[in-house]
C-alpha positions as CSV (number, residue, x, y, z in Angstrom):
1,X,65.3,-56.9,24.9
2,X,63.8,-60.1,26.0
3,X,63.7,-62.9,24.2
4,X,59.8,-63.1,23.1
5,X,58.5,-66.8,22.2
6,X,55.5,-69.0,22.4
7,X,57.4,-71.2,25.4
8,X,60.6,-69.8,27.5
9,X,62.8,-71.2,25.0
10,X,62.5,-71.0,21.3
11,X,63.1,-74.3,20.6
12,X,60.1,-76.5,21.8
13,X,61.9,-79.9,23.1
14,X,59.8,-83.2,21.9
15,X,61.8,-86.7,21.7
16,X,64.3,-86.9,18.6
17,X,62.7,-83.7,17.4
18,X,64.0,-80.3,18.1
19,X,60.6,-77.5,16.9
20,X,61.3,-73.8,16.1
21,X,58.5,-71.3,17.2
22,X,58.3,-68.2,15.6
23,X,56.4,-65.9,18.0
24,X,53.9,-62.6,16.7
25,X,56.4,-60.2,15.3
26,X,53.6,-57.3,15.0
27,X,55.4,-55.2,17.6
28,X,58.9,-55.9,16.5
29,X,60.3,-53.0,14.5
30,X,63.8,-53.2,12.2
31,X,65.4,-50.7,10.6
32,X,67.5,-52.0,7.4
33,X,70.2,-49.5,6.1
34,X,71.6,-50.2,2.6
35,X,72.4,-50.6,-1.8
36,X,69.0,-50.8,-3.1
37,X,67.7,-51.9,-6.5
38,X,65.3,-53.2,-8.4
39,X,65.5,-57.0,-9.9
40,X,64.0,-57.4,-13.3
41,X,62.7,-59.9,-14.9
42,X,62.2,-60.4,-19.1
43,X,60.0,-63.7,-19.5
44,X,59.5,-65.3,-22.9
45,X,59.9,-67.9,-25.5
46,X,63.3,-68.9,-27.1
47,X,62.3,-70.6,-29.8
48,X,64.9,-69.8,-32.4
49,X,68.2,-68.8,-33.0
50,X,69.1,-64.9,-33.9
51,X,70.5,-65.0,-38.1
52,X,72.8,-62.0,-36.6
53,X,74.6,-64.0,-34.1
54,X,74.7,-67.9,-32.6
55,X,72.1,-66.8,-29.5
56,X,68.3,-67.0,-28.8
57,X,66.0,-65.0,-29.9
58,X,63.9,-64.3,-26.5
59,X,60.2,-63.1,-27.6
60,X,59.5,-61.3,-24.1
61,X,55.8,-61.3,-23.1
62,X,55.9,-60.5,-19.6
63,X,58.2,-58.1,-17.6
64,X,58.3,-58.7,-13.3
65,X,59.9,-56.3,-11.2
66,X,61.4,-57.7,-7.4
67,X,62.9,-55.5,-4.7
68,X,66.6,-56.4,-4.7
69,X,69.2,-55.6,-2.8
70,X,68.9,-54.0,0.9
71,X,65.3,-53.5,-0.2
72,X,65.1,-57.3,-0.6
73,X,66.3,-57.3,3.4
74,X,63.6,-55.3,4.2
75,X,60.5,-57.3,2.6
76,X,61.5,-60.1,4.1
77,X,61.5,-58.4,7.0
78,X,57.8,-57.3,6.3
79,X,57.0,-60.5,4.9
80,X,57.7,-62.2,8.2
81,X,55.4,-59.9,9.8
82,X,57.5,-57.3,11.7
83,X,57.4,-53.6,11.1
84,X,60.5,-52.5,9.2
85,X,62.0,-48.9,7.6
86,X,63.5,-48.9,5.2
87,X,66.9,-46.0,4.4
88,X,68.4,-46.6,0.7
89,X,69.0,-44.5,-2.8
90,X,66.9,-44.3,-5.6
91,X,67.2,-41.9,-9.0
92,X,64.1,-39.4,-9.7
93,X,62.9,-42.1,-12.6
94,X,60.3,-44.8,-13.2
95,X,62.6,-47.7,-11.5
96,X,63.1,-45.4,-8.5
97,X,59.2,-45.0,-8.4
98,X,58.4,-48.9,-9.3
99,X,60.5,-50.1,-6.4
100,X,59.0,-47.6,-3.6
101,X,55.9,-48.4,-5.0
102,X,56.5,-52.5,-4.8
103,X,58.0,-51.8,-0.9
104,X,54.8,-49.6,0.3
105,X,52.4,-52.3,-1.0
106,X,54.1,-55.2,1.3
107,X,54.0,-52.5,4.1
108,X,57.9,-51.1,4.3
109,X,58.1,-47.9,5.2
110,X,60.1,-46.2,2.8
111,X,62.9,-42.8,3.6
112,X,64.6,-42.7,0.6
113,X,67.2,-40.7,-0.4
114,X,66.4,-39.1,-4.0
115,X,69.4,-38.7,-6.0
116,X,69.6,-36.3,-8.8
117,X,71.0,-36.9,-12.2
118,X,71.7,-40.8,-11.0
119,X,69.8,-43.7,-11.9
120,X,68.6,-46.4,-10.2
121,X,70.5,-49.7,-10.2
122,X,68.6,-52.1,-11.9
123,X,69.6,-55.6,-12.9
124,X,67.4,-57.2,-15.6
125,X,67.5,-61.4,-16.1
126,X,66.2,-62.3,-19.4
127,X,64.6,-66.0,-18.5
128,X,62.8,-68.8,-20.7
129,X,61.2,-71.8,-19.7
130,X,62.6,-71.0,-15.6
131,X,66.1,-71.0,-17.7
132,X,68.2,-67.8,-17.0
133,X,69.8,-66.9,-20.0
134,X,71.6,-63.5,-19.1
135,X,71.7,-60.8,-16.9
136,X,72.4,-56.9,-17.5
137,X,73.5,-54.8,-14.5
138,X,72.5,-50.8,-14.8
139,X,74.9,-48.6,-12.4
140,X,77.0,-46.4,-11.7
141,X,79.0,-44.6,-9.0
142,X,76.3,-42.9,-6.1
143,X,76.4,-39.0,-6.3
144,X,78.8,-37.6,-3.9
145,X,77.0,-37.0,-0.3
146,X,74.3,-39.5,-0.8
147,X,76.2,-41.7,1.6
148,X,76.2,-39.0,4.2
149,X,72.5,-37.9,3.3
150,X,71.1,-41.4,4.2
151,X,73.3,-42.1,7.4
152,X,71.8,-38.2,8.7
153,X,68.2,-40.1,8.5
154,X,69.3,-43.0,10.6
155,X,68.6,-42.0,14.2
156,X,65.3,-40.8,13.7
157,X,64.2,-44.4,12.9
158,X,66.3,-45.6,15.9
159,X,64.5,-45.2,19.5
160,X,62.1,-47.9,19.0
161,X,64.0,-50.0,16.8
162,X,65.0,-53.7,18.1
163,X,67.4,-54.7,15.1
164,X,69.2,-52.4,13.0
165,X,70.6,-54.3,9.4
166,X,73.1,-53.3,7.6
167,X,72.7,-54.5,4.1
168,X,76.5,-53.9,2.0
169,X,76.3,-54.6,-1.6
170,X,79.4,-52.1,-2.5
171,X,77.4,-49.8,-4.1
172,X,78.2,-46.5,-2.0
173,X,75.6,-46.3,0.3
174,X,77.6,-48.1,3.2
175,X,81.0,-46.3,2.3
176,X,81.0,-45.1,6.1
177,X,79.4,-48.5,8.0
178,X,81.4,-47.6,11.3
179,X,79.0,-44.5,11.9
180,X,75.9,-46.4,11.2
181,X,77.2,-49.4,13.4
182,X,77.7,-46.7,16.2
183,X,74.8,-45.4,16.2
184,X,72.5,-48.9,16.2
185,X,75.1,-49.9,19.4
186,X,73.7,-46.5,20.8
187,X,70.2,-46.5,20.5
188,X,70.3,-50.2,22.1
189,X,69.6,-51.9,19.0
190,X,71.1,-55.5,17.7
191,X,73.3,-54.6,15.2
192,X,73.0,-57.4,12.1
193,X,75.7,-57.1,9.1
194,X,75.5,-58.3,5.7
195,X,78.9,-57.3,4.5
196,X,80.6,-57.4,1.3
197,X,84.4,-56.7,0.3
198,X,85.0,-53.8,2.8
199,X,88.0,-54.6,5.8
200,X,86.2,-56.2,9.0
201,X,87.3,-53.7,10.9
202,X,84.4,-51.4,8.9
203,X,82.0,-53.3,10.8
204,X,83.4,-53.0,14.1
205,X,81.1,-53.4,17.6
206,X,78.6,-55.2,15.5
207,X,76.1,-57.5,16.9
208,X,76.4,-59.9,14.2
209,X,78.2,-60.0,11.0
210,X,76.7,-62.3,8.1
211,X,79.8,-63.2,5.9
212,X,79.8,-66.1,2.6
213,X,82.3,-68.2,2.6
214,X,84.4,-65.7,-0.2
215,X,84.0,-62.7,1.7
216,X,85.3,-64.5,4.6
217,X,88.1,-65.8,3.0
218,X,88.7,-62.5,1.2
219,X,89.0,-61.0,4.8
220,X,91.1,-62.9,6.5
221,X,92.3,-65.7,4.0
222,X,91.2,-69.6,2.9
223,X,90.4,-70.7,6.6
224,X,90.6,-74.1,5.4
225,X,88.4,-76.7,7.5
226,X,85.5,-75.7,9.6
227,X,87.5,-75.5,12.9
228,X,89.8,-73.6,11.5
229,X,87.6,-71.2,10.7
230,X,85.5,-71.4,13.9
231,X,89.5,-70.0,15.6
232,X,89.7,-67.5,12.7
233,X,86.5,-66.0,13.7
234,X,87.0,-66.2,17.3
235,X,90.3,-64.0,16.6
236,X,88.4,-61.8,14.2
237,X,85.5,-61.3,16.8
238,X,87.7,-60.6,20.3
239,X,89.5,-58.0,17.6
240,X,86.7,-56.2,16.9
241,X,84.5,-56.5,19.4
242,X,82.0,-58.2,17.0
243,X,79.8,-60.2,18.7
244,X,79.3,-63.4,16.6
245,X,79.8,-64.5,13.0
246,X,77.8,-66.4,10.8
247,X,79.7,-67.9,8.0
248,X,77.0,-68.8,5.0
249,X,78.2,-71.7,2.3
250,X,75.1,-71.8,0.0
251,X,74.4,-75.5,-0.1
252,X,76.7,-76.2,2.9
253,X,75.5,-74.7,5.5
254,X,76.1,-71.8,8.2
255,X,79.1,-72.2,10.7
256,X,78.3,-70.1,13.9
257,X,81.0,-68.7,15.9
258,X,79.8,-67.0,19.0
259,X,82.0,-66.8,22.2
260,X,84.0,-69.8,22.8
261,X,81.3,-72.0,21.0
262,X,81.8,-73.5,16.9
263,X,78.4,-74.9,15.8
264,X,77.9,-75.8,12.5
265,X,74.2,-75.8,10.6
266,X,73.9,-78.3,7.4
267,X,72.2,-76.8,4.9
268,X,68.4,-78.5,4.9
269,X,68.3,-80.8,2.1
270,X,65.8,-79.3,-0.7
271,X,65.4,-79.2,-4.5
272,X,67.3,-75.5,-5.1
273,X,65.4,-73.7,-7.9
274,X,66.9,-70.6,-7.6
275,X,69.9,-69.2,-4.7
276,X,68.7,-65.2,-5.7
277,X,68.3,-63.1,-2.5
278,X,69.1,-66.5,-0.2
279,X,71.5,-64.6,1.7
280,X,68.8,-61.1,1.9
281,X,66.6,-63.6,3.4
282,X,68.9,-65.2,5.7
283,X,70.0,-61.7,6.8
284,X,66.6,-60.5,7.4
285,X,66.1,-63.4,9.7
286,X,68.8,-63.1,11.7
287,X,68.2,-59.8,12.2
288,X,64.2,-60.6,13.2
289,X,65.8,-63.1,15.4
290,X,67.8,-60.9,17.0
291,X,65.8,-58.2,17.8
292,X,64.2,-60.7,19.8
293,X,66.7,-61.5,21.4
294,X,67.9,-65.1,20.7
295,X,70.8,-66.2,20.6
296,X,73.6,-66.4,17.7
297,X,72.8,-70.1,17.2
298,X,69.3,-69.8,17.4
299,X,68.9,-66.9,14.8
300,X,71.1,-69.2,12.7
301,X,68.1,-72.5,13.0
302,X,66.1,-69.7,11.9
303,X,67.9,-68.6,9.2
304,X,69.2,-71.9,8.0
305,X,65.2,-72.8,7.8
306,X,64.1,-69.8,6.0
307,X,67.2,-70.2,3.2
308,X,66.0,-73.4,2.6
309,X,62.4,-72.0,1.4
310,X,63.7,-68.8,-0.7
311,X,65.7,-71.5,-2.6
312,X,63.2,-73.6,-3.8
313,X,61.0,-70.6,-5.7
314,X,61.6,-68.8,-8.8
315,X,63.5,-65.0,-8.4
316,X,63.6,-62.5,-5.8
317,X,61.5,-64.4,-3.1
318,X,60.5,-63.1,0.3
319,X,59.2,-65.6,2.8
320,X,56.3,-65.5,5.4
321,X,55.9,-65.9,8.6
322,X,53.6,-68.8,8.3
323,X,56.0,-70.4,6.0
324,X,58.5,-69.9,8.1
325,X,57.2,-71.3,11.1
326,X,55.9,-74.2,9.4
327,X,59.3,-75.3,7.9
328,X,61.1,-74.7,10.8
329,X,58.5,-76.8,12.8
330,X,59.1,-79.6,10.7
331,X,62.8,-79.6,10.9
332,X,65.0,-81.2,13.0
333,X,68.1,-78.8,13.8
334,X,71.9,-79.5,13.0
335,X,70.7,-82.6,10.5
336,X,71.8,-83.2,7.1
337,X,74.7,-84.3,4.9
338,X,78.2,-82.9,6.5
339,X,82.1,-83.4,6.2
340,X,83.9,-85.1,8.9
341,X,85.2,-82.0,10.3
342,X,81.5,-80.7,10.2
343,X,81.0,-84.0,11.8
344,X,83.1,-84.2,14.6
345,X,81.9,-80.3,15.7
346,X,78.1,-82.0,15.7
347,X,78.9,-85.4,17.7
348,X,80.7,-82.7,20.3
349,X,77.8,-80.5,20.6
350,X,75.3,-83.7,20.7
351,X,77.7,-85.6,23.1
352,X,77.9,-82.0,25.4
353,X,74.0,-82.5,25.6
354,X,74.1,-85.5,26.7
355,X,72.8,-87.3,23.9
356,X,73.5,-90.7,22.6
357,X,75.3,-91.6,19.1
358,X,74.5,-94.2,17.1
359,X,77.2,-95.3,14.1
360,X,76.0,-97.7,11.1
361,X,77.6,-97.7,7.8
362,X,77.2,-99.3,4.1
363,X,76.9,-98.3,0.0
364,X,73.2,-97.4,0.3
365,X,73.5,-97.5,-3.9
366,X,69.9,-98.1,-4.2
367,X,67.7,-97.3,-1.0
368,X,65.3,-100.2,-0.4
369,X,62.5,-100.9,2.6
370,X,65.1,-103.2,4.1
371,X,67.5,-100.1,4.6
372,X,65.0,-97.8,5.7
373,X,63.5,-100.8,8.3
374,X,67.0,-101.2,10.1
375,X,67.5,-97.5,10.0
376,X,64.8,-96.7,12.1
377,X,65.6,-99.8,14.4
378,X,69.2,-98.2,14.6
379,X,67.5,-95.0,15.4
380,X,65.5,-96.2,17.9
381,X,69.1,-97.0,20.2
382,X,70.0,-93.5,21.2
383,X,69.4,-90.2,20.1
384,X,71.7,-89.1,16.7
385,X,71.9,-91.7,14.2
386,X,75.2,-91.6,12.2
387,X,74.8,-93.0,8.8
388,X,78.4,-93.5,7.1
389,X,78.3,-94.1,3.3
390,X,81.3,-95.4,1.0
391,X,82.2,-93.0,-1.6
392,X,82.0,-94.2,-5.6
393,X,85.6,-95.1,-6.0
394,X,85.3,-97.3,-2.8
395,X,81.7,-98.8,-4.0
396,X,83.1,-99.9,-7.2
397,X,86.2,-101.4,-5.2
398,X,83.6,-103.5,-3.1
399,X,81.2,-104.3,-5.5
400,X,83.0,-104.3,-8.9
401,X,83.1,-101.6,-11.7
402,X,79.3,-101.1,-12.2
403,X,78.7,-100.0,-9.7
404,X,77.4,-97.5,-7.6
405,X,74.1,-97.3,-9.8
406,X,73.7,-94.2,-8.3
407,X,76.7,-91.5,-8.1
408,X,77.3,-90.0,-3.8
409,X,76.0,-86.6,-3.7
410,X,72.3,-88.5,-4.3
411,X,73.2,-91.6,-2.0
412,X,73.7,-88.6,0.6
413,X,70.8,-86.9,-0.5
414,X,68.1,-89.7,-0.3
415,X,69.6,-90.5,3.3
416,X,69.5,-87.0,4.4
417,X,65.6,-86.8,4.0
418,X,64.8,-89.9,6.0
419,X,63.5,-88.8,9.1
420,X,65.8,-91.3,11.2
421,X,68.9,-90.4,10.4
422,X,70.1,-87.1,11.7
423,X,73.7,-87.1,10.0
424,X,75.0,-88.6,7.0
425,X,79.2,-88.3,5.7
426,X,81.2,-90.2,3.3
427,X,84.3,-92.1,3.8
428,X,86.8,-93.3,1.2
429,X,88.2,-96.7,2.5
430,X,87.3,-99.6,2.1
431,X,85.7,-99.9,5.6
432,X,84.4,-97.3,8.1
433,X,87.3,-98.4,11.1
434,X,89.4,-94.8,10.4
435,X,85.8,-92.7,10.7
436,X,84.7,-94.6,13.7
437,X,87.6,-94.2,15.7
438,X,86.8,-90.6,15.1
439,X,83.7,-90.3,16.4
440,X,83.9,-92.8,19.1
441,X,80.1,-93.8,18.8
442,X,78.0,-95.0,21.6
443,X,76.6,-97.6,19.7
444,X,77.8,-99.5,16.7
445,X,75.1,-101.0,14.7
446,X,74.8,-102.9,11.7
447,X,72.0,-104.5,9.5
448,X,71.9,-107.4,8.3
449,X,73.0,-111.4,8.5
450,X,76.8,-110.7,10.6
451,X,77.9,-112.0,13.9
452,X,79.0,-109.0,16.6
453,X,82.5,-110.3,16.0
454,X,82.4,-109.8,12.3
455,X,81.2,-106.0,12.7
456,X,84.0,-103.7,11.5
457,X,85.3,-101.8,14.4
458,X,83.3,-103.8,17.0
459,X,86.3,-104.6,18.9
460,X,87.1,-100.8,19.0
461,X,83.9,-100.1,20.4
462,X,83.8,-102.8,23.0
463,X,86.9,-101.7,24.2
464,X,86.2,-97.7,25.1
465,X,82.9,-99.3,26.2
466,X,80.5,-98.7,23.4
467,X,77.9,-101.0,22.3
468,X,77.5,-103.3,19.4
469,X,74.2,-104.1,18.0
470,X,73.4,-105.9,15.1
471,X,69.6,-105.5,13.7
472,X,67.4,-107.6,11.9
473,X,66.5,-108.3,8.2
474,X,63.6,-107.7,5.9
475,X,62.8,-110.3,4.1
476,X,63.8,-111.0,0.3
477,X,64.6,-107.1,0.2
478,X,68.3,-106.6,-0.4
479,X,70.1,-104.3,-3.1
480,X,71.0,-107.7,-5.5
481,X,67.3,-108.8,-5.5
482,X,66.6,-105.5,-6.9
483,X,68.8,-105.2,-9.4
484,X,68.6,-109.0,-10.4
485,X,64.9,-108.0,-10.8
486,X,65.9,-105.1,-13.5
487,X,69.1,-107.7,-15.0
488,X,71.5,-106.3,-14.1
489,X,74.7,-107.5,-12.0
């Protein structure tokens, strides 16, 4: 199918700023094959303690009921505006009925198999004041032949189907994936998994397979560091005959392994509120994606954009198209806080497109307007801006044992959302000299009062041919004047 977007690439091209467009999806349609159930939710007050037992006492006034599951896939699917059917299980009972009912409101078309004497897996979340306090799965085994039932309904939902997805929560109805992968492969469709526990080789000739990190390791054992992963997969694909992976790592990210080609994604820096149904979402997107024909890497941007929205709200969250567009117009791709393996994989890829690296380093303990002044000037000398940070045992080294003020997952944080830098990694030494002759930067720059011959690593630089810039002050703005102005040293 080809690839249908607002301009001939997905990926409008403005200076430092790489834009997502989602095009209309109205004619898209996506079939999503899987373990359905239905998400509860018990709200209520906790205001005392049970005399029975040492818990809460939840007084539940209000009861919300969320697709979850494959069914999850597919109203994300809807949600984004594309036509989607939906094949699952369901008992003959009320949470059978609830959930088709939820679905055919948001526009799924629903071809359920009915099962007799078998309920309906539910899983209810008692929650107070947005604090989940426990959960309580409901199921059991699926009746013998449901399997079967559901994969005979398949391929009449298949001729006009772009994407077909496969969502594998180890519930039964996927026990035979390899039929259902077949037949997508068949009818011309992209074939998008979400696996679970099952071999790989279950999933064989797929499009796509959507792996977490633990069912990836699970599968083919700890892969250790991100290119050691990115040959793992390769193997893994050329095996099979799978035609890209997409490793998911929560707040770390998606690695993408398509072809000859490792790309990591850093997760988009948000405030997480809740990760339930983050990976139904970033499935149904890269299935969407797919069935329009985008690339691997492309469906991941997508993807990697969308997860970033479901996390931030409450439950079993679908998200829009509008939504989705909108974040991912506002993002800049492959940005974030990364490891230096993660690292070196990015500089390639940026370095492969021709673009320009700029390295600066420091503690960054409290982020001033004199950082964010010489960050943008540093910014302003090539196209990726590097920002280095000491870790806390190497702050407190440098500035004595009060220090950092504030610990280095938010020091990585607070740089991560400016909108000059692009990526941001720790080091433990003392200095940055080991990390630079790493990455080999373009250009070397530094803020503040040094000479270019007191620049750590400016001799390294010079001598591959890399530039050393040193950029300009603000002021009486500097990490000591504010702390002398709260008294402390």
């Amino acid at each position: 199918m080809p690839r249908a977007s607002i301009c001939c690439d997905p990926f409008l091209k403005i200076p430092h700023l790489t834009v997502l467009q989602l095009p209309s999806l109205k004619n898209l349609h996506v079939v999503v094959v899987g373990d359905l159930m239905l998400d509860r939710y018990w709200h209520g007050d906790a205001g005392r303690i049970s005399p029975e037992a040492p818990v809460p006492v939840v007084a539940v006034d209000r009861v919300e009921d969320y697709p979850g599951g494959a069914a999850n896939v597919a109203l994300n699917v809807a949600s984004l505006g594309a036509r989607c059917t939906l094949l699952g299980c369901v008992g003959r009972d009320a949470a059978g009925t609830a959930l088709r009912s939820i679905l055919e409101v948001a526009g799924v078309n629903c071809d359920f198999v009915e099962a007799d004497h078998w309920a309906t897996i539910q899983k209810v979340r008692v929650v107070s004041r947005q604090q989940q306090l426990l959960r309580s799965d409901f199921e059991t085994p699926l009746p013998a032949g449901a399997a079967a039932a559901l994969a005979a309904k398949l391929p009449a939902h298949l001729p006009n189907a772009a994407a077909l997805i496969l969502s594998d929560y180890d519930k039964g109805a996927l026990a035979l994936p390899a039929g259902l992968v077949e037949a997508g492969r068949k009818a011309g469709a992209a074939v998008v998994v979400d696996p679970k526990f099952k071999p790989f080789s279950a999933y064989a000739g797929a499009s796509l397979l959507k792996p977490n990190q633990r069912e990836f390791s699970a599968a083919v054992g700890d892969a250790g560091d991100v290119q050691a992963l990115g040959e793992q997969a390769q193997s893994l694909c050329k095996e099979l005959g799978i035609g890209a992976l997409v490793v998911t790592a929560g707040a770390g990210g998606m690695t993408v392994v398509d072809g000859g080609q490792v790309r990591h994604l850093p997760a988009h820096p948000v405030e997480v509120y809740d990760v339930t149904g983050a990976g139904d979402t970033a499935a149904a997107v890269l299935g969407v994606a797919a069935g329009l024909g985008w690339s691997p890497l492309d469906s991941a941007r997508l993807a990697n954009a969308a997860a970033s929205l479901v996390v931030a709200k409450a439950g079993t969250s679908a998200v829009s198209g509008p939504e989705l567009a909108y974040a991912a117009a506002q993002a800049s791709i492959d940005r974030g806080a990364v490891t230096q393996d993660q690292l070196l994989l990015a500089v390639a890829a940026a370095r492969q497109a021709g673009e320009k690296v700029v390295f600066t380093n420091g503690c960054f303990d409290i982020l001033h307007a004199g950082h964010v002044a010489y960050l943008e000037q540093a910014r302003r000398l090539g196209d990726r801006l590097l920002v280095a940070v000491n870790d806390d045992a190497s702050v407190a080294r440098l500035k004595g044992p009060h220090r950092p003020i504030n610990p280095l997952p938010r020091r990585l944080q607070v740089l991560a959302g400016l909108k000059s830098v692009d990526w941001v990694v720790s080091f433990s030494e003392d200095t940055p000299e080991a990390l630079i002759s790493l990455v080999r930067p373009d250009v070397l720059a530094k803020g503040g009062d040094y000479r270019r011959d007191q620049v750590v690593g400016a001799d390294l630089v010079t001598a591959y041919g890399g530039a050393v810039e040193v950029l300009g002050l603000v002021e009486d703005c500097s990490t000591t004047a504010v702390l002398d102005g709260l008294g402390k040293d």
